[in-house]
C-alpha positions in Angstrom: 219.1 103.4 25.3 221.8 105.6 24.7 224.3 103.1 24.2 222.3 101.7 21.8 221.5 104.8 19.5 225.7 105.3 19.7 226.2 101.8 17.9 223.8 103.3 15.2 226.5 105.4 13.7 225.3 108.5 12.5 222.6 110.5 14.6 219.6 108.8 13.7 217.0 110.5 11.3 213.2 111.0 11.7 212.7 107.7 10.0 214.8 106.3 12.3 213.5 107.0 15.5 210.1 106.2 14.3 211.7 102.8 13.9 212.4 102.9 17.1 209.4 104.1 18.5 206.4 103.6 16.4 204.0 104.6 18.9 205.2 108.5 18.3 205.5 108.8 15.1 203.9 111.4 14.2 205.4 114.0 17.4 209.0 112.5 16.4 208.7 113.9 12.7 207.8 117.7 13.5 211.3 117.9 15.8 213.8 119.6 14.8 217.1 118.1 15.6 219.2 120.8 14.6 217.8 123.3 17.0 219.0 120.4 20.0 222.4 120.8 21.7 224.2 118.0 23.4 226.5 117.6 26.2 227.9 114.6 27.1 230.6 113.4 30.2 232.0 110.0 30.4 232.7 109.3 34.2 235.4 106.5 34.9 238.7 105.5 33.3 237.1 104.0 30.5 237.1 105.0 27.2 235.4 102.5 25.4 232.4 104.9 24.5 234.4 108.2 24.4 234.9 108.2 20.7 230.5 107.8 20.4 230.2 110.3 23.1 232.8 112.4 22.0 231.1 112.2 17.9 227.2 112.7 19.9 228.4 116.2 21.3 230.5 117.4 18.6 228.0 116.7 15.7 225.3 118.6 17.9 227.3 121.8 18.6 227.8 120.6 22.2 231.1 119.9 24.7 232.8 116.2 25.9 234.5 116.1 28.9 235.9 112.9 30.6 235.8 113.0 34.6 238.1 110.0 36.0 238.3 111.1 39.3 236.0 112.9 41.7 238.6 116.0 41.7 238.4 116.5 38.1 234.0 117.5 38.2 234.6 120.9 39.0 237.0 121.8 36.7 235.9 119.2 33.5 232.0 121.1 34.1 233.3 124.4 34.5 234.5 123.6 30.5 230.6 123.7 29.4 230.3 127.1 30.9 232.6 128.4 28.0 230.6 126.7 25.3 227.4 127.9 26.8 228.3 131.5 26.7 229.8 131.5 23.2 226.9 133.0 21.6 226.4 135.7 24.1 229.3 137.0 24.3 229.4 136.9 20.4 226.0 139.1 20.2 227.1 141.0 23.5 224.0 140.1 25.5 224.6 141.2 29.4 222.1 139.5 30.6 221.4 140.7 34.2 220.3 138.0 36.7 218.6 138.5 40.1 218.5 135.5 42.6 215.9 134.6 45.1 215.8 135.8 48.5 218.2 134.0 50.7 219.5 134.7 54.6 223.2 136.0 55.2 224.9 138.2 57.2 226.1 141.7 56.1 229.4 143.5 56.4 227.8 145.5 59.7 227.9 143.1 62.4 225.3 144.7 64.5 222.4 143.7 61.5 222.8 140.1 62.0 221.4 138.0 59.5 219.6 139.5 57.2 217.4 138.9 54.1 219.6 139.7 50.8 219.1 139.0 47.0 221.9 138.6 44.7 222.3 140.6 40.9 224.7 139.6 38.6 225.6 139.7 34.8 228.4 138.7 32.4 231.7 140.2 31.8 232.7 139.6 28.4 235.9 140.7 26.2 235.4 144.0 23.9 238.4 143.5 22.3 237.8 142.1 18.1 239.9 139.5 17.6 238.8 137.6 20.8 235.3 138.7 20.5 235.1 136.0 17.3 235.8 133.3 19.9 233.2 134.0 22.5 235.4 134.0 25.6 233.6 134.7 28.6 236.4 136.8 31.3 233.9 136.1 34.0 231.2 137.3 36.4 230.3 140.4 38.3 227.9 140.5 41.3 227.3 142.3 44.2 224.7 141.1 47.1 221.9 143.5 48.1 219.7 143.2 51.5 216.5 143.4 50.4 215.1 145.7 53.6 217.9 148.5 51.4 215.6 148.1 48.1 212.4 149.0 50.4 214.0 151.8 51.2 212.9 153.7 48.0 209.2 152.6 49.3 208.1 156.1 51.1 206.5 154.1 54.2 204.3 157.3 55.3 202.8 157.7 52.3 201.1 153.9 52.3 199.0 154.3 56.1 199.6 152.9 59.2 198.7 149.2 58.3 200.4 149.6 54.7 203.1 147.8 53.3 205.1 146.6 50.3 206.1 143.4 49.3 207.8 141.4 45.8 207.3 138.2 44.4 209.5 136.3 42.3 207.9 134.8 38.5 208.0 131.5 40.6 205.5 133.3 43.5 208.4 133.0 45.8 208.4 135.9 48.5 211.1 137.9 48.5 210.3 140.4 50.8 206.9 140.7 52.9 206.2 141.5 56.4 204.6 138.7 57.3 208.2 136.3 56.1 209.3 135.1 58.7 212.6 133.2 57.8 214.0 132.4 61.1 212.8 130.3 64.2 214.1 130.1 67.8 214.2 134.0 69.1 217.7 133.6 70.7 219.3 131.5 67.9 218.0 132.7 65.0 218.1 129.7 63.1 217.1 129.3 59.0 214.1 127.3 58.5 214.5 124.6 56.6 211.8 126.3 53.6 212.2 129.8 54.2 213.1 130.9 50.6 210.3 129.2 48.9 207.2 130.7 50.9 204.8 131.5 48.3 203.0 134.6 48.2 199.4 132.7 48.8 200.8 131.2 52.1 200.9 134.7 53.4 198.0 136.0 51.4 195.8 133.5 52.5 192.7 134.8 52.3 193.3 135.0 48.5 191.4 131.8 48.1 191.3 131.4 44.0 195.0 133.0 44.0 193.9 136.5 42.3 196.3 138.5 43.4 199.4 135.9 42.9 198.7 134.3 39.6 198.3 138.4 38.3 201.8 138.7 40.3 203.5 135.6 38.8 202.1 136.5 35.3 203.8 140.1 35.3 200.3 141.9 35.3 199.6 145.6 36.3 196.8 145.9 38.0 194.3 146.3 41.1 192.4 143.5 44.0 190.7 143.9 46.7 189.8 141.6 49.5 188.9 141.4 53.1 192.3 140.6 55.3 193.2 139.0 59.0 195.9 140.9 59.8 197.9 139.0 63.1 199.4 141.0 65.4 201.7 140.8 68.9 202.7 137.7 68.0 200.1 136.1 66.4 197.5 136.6 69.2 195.7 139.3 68.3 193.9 140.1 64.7 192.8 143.2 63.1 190.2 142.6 60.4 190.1 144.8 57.7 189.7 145.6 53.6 193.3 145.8 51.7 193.5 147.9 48.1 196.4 145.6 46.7 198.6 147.9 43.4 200.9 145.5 41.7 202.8 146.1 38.6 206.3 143.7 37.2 209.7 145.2 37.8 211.6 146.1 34.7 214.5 144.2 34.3 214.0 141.8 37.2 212.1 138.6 37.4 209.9 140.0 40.3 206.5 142.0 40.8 205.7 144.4 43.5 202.7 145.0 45.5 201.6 147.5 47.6 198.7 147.0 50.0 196.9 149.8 51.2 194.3 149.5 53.8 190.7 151.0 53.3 190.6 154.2 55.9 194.0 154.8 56.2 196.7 156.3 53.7 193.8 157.7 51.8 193.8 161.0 53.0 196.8 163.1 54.3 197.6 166.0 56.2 199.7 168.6 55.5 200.8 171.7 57.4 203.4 174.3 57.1 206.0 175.6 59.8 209.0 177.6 59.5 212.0 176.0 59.2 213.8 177.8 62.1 210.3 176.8 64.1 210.7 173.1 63.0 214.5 172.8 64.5 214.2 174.4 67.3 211.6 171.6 68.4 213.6 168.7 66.7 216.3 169.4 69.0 213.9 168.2 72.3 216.1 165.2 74.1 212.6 163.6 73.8 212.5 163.4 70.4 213.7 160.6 67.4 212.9 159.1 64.5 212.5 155.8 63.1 216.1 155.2 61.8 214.6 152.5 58.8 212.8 155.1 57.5 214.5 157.2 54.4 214.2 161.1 55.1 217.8 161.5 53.9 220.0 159.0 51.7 223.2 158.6 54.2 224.2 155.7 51.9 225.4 157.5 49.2 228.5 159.3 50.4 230.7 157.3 52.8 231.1 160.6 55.3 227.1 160.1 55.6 226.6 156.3 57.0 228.3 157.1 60.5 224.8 160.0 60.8 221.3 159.0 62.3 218.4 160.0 60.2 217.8 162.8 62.9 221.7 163.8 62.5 220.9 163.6 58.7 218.0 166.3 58.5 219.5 168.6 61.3 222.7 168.9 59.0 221.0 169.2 55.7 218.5 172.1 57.0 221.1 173.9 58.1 223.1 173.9 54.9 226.2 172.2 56.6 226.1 168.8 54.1 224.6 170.0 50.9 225.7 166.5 49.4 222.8 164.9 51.5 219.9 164.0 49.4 216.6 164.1 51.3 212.8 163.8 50.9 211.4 167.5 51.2 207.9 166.6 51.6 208.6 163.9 54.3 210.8 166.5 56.0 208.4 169.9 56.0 206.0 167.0 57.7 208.2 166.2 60.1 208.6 169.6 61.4 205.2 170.2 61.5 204.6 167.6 63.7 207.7 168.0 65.9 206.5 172.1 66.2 202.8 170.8 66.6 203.7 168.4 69.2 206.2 170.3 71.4 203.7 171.2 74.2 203.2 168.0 75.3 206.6 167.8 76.5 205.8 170.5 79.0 202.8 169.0 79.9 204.2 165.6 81.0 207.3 167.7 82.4 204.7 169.3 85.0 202.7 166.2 85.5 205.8 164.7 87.0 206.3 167.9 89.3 202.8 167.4 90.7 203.9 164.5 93.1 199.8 163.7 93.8 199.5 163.0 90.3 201.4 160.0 90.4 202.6 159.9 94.0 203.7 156.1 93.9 205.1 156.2 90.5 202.2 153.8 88.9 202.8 155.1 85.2 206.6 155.2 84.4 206.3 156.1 80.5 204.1 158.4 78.3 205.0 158.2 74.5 203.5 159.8 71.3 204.5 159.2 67.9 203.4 160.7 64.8 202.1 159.8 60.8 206.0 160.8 59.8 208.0 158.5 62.4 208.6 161.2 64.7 208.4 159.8 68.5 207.9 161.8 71.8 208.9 159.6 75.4 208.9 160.8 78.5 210.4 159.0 81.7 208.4 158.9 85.0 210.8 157.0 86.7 214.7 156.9 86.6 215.9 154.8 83.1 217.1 152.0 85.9 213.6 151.8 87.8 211.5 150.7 84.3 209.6 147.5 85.0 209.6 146.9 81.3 213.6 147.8 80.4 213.3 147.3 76.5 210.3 149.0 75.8 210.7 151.2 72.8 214.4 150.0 72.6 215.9 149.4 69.1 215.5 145.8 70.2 211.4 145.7 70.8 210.9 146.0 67.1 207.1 145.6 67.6 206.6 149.1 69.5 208.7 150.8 67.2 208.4 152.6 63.8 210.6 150.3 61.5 210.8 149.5 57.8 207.7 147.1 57.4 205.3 148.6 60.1 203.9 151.5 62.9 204.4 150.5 66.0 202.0 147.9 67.6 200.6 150.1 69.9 199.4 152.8 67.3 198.0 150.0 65.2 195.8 148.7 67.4 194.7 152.2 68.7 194.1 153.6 64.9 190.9 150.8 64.4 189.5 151.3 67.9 186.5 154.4 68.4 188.1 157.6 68.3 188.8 159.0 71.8 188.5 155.4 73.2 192.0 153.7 74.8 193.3 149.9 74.0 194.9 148.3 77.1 197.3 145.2 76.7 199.8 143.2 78.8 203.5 141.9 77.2 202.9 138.4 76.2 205.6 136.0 77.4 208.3 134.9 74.9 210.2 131.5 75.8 211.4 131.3 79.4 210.8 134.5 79.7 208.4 136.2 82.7 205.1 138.4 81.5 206.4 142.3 81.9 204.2 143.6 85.2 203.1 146.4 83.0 200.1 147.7 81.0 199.9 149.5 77.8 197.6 151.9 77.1 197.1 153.8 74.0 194.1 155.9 72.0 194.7 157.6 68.7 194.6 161.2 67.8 192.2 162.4 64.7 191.9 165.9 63.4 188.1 165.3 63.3 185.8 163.0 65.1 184.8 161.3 61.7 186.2 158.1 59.8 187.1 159.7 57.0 190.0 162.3 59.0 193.1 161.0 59.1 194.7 159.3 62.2 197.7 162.0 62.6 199.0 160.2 65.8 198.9 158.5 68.7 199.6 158.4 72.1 199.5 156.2 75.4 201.3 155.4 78.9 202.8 152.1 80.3 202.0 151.6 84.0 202.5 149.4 86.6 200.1 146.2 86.3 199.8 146.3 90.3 198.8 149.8 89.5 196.2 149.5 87.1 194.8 146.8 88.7 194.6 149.0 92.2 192.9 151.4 90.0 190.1 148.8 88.8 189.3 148.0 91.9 188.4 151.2 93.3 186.1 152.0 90.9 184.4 148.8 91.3 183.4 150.0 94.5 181.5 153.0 93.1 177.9 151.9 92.3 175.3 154.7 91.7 172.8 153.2 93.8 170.9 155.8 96.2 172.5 154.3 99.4 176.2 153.6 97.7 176.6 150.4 98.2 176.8 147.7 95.3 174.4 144.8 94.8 177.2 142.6 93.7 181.0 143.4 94.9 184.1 142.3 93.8 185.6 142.5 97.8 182.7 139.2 98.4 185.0 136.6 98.9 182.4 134.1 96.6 182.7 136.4 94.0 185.0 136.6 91.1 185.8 139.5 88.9 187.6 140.0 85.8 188.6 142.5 83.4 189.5 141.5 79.3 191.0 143.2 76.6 189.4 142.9 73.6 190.9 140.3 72.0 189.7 137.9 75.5 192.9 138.2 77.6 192.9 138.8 80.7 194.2 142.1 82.3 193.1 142.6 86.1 192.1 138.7 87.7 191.6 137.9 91.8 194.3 135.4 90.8 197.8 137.6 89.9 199.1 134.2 88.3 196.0 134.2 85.4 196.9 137.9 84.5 197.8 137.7 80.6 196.4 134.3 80.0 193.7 134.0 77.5 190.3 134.0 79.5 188.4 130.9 77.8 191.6 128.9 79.4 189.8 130.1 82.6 186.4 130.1 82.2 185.8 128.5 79.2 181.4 128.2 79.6 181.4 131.8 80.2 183.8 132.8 77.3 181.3 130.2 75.4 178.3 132.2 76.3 179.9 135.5 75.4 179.9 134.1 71.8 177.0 132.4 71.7 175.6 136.1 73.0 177.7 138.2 70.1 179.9 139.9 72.8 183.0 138.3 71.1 183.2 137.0 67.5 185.7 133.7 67.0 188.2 134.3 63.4 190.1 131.3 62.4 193.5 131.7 61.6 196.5 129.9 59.7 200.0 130.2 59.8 201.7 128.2 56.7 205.1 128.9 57.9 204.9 127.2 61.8 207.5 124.8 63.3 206.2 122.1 64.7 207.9 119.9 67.3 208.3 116.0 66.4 209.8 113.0 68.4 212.7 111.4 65.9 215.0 108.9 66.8 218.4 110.0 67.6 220.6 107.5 65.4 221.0 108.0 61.2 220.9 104.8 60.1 221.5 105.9 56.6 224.7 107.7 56.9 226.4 103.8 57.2 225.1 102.9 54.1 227.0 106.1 52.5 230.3 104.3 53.1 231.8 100.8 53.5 234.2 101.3 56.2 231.8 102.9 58.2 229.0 100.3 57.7 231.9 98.0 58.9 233.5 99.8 61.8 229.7 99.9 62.7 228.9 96.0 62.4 232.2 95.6 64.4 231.0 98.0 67.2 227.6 96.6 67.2 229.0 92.9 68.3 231.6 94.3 70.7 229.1 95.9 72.4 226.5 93.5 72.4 228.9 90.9 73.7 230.0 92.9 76.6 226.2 93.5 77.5 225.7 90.1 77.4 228.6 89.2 79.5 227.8 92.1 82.3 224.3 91.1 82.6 224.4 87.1 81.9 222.5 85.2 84.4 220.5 81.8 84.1 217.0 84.3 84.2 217.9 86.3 81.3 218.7 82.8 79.7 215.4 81.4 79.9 213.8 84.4 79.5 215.2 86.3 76.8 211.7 87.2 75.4 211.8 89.9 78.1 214.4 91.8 76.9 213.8 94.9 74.7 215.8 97.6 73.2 215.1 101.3 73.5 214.8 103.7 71.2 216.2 107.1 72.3 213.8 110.2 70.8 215.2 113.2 69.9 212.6 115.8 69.5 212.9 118.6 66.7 211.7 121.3 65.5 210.0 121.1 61.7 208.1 123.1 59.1 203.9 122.2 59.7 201.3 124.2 58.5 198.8 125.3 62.0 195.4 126.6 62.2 194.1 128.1 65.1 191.5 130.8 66.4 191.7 134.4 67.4 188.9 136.1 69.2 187.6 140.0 69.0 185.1 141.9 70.9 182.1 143.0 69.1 182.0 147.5 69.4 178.4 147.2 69.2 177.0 145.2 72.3 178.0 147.4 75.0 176.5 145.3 78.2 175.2 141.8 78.3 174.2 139.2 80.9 173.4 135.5 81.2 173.5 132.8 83.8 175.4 129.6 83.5 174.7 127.2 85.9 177.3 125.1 87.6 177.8 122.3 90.2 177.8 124.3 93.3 177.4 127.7 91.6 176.2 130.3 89.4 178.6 131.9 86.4 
């Protein structure tokens, strides 16, 4: 085709190209050829159809290049870029360019890799008598982590279950909480899709796409919908209704959201201390705060990134680094809650005087964090005695405060009944071994009413042998006149078990079942619980899963990609063959060659796969049921 419109001559006309193709006659005549810029390349050392090439470009205000050789692309392409940005740098356009979200690792080696974005614009020459020839100097960049641009996102201000997230005009993520760009905890390998999850993979329950086509088509504006929140990795679900506020970015090709969960982030408490009243509590050895979190801007002066955010607001009340800018509001907060909360620190500290109270060291930590980030822990046990060691460590990012979330422990306690405690065992992750401890946790309101704010929350970690000692006592006590019980857990035909609410199982006859999802054990009585309402099922789906798949280990393409190695394989191939044949020849195998087969080694992998799978929850209003299920030698 195009070698054929070159032998025309001159760049054919309308009339022409309807000559050519009279089945489009009528679109052909309404272009406008002149508004169409050409760029040709000639590959090879021929240059039979440079001078047609070479007239096609020049005559449509575009750029010929020849490439002979495979080291001449780079450069001979490059040459467009010049003609390209002619007109820009003529007019002085800096356009500003933001790429999509992509993994790499920052200068600080303790971040690992990280999700960044990348801005960049033109340079262009100022000076007059080169600006007349468009010549473009360059190109200036810089590459930002995107978890620095939530930053300016104050994350006590959005509720315990609120977050922030940005979409490109594509619906790409860029940043969400529920991204999960790396597989394999101990690797931390890229997936092979991570930078082109789209927002409805992770907004799911968006069916008709609402919230992302408003998104992609740079709306301000307002949704709401009912959400399935997972939780502890992916086990657990909180059901609730998210306020979504999105608006475009100026200047970017992205659109932020903000979700807000209904009950929380509404309403806010606010209190008033003195600031000599607020320090003197801050400086408790019990005491931090959550270090993603923005109370002062140690970024901005290089004498300021060495400083914890604790370091940061102890220096900047004082008066010692008036160069520190910090948020006032989040600040008189956190003083009120570090002056507010300061009692309980002698509370635990005489709790682990009175040796009866926990005479064989059952419950090692009590914690308490706050609205604001601020955390209390106290130690039971010497550091080098915890069952769990990483437990609100910088590395167990679930139970801290961090940049995207509360920890998982105040989550989970802020939808329970006010004054009522969630329990829950460590899950296992890879090879390994479930923690031997319990969680237990209950939030803190300022009144016994929905519409008070959850201000904090508190909770212990105990030993499981512990807690499971503890349920077995008072499964003795019956209030029956004579005080024994009709039905005892001690009766050697009887089994007894105690689930969280979300079915797992915390206190079992069995140690070995302790953690593991209850239907796996008694899967007629978990079906009866649901057929009676005790639990409700949710179904779940994660769009971003890896899957594992059987491949087989040789390429067999990557020969065909070059002669020599198609040939050194051929000749590899009979040499081996031969030497089989000669090793293993017999009169049996002659007759009987039928009999022989090759094997295929697999290789399994790991690949993208979308997954859906369910997720149970107790129901808060059926407090006791009962039912019979009748088995082979026995009753459930």
């Amino acid at each position: 085709m195009l070698r054929a419109l070159c032998s025309m001559g001159p760049w054919p006309g309308a009339r022409d190209l309807a000559l050519l193709f009279p089945h489009q006659v009528d679109s052909l005549v309404e272009i406008n050829l002149t508004e169409v810029r050409i760029f040709t390349y000639l590959i090879g050392r021929e240059a039979a159809f440079a001078d047609n090439l070479k007239w096609m470009a020049c005559a449509n205000k575009g750029f010929f290049t020849q490439i002979s050789t495979l080291a001449d692309v780079q450069e001979n392409v490059m040459e467009y870029l010049h003609v390209l940005s002619r007109p820009k740098v003529i007019d002085q356009e800096h356009d500003v360019v933001w790429t999509e979200a992509y993994i790499d690792s920052t200068l600080a080696d303790d971040q690992g890799l990280v999700l960044m974005t990348t801005v960049a614009m033109p340079v262009f020459s100022k000076q007059n008598e080169t600006r007349s020839k468009g010549i473009l100097l360059g190109v200036v960049g810089t590459d930002v982590p995107v978890k620095e641009l939530l930053k300016t996102i104050p994350k006590y201000k959005l509720g315990i279950h609120g977050y922030a997230f940005a979409i490109t005009n594509n619906g790409y993520i860029l940043t969400h909480p529920e991204l999960r760009p790396l597989y394999e905890e101990g690797k931390k390998r890229r997936k092979p899709n991570y930078s082109s999850v789209d927002l409805s993979e992770v907004e799911w329950e968006d069916r008709d796409d609402v919230l992302r086509n408003a998104m992609v088509n740079r709306k301000t504006g307002k949704f709401s919908m009912e959400v399935k929140k997972t939780v502890d990795k992916g086990k657990r679900v909180l059901v609730m209704t998210n306020d979504y506020y999105y608006t475009d970015i100026k200047g970017t090709p992205f659109s932020l959201g903000v979700a807000l969960s209904r009950g929380h982030g509404k309403y806010f408490f606010r209190g008033n201390v003195t600031i000599e009243e607020g320090l003197h509590d801050l400086e408790h050895p019990d005491v931090s705060l959550a270090d993603e979190w923005s109370y002062c801007n140690t970024d901005l002066h290089p004498e300021h990134r060495h400083l914890s955010q604790l370091e940061a607001i102890k220096l900047y009340l004082k008066g010692k680094e008036p160069l520190l800018q910090c948020d006032k509001e989040l600040i008189q907060e956190v003083l009120f809650d570090a002056v507010v909360s300061a009692p309980i620190e002698a509370y635990w500290t005489s709790l682990a005087l009175n040796k009866s109270e926990n005479s064989d060291k059952g419950v090692e930590v009590a914690f308490l964090g706050t609205r604001t980030g601020l955390s209390r822990i106290n130690l039971f046990v010497g550091a080098e005695q915890l069952t769990n060691q990483d437990f609100l460590k910088a590395g167990d990012k679930e139970n801290i405060f961090n940049a995207d979330h509360f920890p998982l422990w105040y989550r989970r306690a802020a939808e329970q009944i006010p004054g009522s405690f969630v329990y829950s065992i460590p899950f296992s992750t890879g090879t390994v071994n479930k923690s031997n401890v319990v969680t237990a946790s209950t939030s803190i309101q300022l009144l016994d009413e929905r519409k008070s704010p959850v201000v904090a929350a508190v909770g212990i970690q105990m030993k499981l042998e512990f807690f499971q000692r503890k349920f077995w006592t008072a499964s003795r006590q019956c209030a029956s006149l004579d005080g024994k019980c009709s039905i005892s857990c001690d009766d050697e035909t009887v089994n007894c078990y105690l689930i969280d609410n979300n079915g797992f199982i915390l206190v079992s006859e069995d140690y070995t079942q302790t953690g593991d999802f209850f239907g796996e054990i008694e899967g007629a009585v978990m079906n009866k619980l649901l057929t009676m309402g005790s639990f409700k099922r949710i179904t779940l789906y994660d769009y971003q899963a890896m899957c594992r798949a059987n491949k087989e280990s040789s390429d067999a393409a990557r020969g065909l990609l070059d002669p020599y190695n198609a040939f050194l394989a051929a000749v590899k191939w009979i040499m081996t063959e031969l030497v089989l044949f000669l090793v293993e020849f017999n009169l049996c195998s002659w007759w009987h060659s039928d009999l022989t087969a090759k094997a295929q080694k697999l290789k399994q992998t790991l690949e993208p796969c979308d997954t859906e799978y369910p997720a149970f929850v107790s129901e808060r209003t059926i407090k006791e049921t009962s039912g019979n299920i009748a088995c082979e030698d026995c009753s459930k």
